[in-house]
C-alpha positions as a printed Julia matrix, in Angstrom:
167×3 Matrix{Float64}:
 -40.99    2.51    7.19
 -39.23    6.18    6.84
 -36.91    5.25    9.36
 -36.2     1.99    7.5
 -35.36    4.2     4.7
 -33.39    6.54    7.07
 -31.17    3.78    7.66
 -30.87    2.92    4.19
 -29.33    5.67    2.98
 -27.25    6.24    5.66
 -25.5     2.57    4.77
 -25.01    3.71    1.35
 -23.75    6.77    2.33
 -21.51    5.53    5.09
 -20.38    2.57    2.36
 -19.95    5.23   -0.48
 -17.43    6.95    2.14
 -15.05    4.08    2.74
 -15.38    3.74   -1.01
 -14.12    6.64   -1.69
 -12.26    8.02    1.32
 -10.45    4.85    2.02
  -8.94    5.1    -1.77
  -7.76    9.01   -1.18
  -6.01    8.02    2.27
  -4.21    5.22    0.78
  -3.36    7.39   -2.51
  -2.87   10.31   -0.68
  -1.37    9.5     3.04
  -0.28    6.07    3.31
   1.48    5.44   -0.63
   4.09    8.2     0.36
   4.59    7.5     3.62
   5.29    4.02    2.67
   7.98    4.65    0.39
   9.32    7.1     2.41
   9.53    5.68    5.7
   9.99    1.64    4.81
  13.3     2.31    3.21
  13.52   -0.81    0.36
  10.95   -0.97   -2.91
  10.38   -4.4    -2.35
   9.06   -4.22    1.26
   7.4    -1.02    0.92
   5.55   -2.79   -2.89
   4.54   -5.66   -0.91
   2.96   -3.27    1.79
   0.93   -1.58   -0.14
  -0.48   -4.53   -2.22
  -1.47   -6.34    0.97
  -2.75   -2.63    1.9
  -4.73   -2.69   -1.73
  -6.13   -6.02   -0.79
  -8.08   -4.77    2.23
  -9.12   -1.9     0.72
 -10.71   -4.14   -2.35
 -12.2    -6.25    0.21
 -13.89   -3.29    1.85
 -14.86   -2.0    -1.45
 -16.64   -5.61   -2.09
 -18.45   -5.15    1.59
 -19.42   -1.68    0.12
 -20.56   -2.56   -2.75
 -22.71   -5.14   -1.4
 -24.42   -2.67    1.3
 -25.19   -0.21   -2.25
 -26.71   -3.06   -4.2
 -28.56   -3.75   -1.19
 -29.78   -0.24   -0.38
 -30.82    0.9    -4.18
 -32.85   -2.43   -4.81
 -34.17   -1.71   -1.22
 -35.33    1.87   -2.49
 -36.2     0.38   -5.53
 -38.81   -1.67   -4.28
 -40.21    0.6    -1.54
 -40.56    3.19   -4.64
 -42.92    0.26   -6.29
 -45.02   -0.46   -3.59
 -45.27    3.32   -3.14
 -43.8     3.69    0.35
 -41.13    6.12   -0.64
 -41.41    9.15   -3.03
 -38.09    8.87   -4.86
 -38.13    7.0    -7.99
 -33.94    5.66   -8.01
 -32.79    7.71  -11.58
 -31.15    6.19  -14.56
 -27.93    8.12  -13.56
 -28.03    6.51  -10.44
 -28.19    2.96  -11.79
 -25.72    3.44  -14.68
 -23.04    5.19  -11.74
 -23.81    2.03   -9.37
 -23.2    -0.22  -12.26
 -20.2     1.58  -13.66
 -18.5     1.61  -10.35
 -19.25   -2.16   -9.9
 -17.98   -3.34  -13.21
 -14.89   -1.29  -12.77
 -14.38   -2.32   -8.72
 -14.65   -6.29   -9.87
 -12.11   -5.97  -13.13
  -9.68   -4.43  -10.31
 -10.47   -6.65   -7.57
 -10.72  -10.3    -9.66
  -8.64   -9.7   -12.86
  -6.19   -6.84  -12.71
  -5.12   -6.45   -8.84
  -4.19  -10.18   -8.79
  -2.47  -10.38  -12.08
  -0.3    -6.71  -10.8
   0.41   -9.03   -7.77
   1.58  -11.98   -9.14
   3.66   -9.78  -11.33
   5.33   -7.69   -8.51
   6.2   -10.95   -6.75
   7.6   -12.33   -9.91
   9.74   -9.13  -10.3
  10.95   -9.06   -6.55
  12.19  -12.58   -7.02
  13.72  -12.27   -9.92
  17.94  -12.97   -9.68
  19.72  -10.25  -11.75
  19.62   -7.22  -13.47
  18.13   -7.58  -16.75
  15.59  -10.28  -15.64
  14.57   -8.56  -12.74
  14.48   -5.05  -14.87
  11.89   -6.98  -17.33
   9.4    -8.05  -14.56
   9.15   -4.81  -13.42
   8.45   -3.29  -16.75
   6.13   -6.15  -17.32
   4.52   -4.93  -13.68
   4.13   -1.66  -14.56
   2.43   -1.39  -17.77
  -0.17   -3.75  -16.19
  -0.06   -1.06  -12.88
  -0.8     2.14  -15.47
  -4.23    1.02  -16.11
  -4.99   -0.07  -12.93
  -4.08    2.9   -11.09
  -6.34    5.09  -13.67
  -9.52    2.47  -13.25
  -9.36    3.16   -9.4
  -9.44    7.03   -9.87
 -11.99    6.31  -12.28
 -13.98    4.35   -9.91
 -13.1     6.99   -7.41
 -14.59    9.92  -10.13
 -17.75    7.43  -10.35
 -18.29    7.39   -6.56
 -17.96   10.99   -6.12
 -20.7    11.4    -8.97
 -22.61    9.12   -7.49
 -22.72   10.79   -4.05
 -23.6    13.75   -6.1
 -26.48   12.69   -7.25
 -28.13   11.22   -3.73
 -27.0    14.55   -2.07
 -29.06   16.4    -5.31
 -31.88   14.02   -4.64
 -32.38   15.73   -1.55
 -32.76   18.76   -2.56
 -36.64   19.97   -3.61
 -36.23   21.48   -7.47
């Protein structure tokens, strides 16, 4: 059973580290290569939404794998097989990060989308000028919910390293 729960928490862990890693390479590597190596806004905007779009999707596969591991825990806890009880912290983090990770993924990623493609179609100045203002207010709140969620997974990696350690 304790290597059951070995491999538990190595999921989460590994899943918590495309969580959060993935966002800092695409913030921190890809974003400005991006716009400074593709040349135009519009291709360069469309390559990082379709680059946004995997990451979400890998955020959904890691999500799944953390549900998955703290209900795991969870239960072996219950039937006393494993000496951790999972903390409040730990659930309200997990739940936090989920709740922000879907309004990104269902609601405010596709609506940013739909917006950017509305603004790269868009025939002349002033009309094109408004869908891109109309893009970018949505964008502001977006970008700070994913360093948010970012903050939330670091936290939460916090606290299963802390777990570890005897008090």
């Amino acid at each position: 059973m304790r290597q059951g729960l070995i491999a538990c928490i190595t999921c989460e862990l590994l899943a918590l580290a495309v969580w959060i890693g993935g966002l800092l390479v695409l913030v921190a590597a890809v974003i400005p290569a991006v716009f400074n190596t593709f040349g135009g806004q519009d291709t360069g905007g469309f390559f990082l939404t379709r680059a946004f779009d995997g990451y979400n999707r890998l955020v959904l596969g890691g999500a799944a794998i953390l549900i998955a591991g703290i209900v795991w825990r969870a239960w072996l806890f219950q039937k006393g097989l494993a000496e951790q009880e999972i903390t409040r912290t730990e659930w309200l983090l997990l739940g936090a990060m989920l709740l922000t990770a879907g309004v990104i993924t269902f609601v405010l990623h596709p609506q940013a989308a739909a917006l950017q493609a509305q603004a790269f179609a868009s025939k002349g100045d002033e009309a094109r000028k408004a869908a891109f203002e109309a893009f970018f207010q949505l964008h502001k709140p977006v970008r700070v919910l994913y360093i948010v969620n970012v903050g939330l997974g670091i936290a939460l990696l916090t606290v299963r390293v802390r777990s570890w350690i005897p008090r």
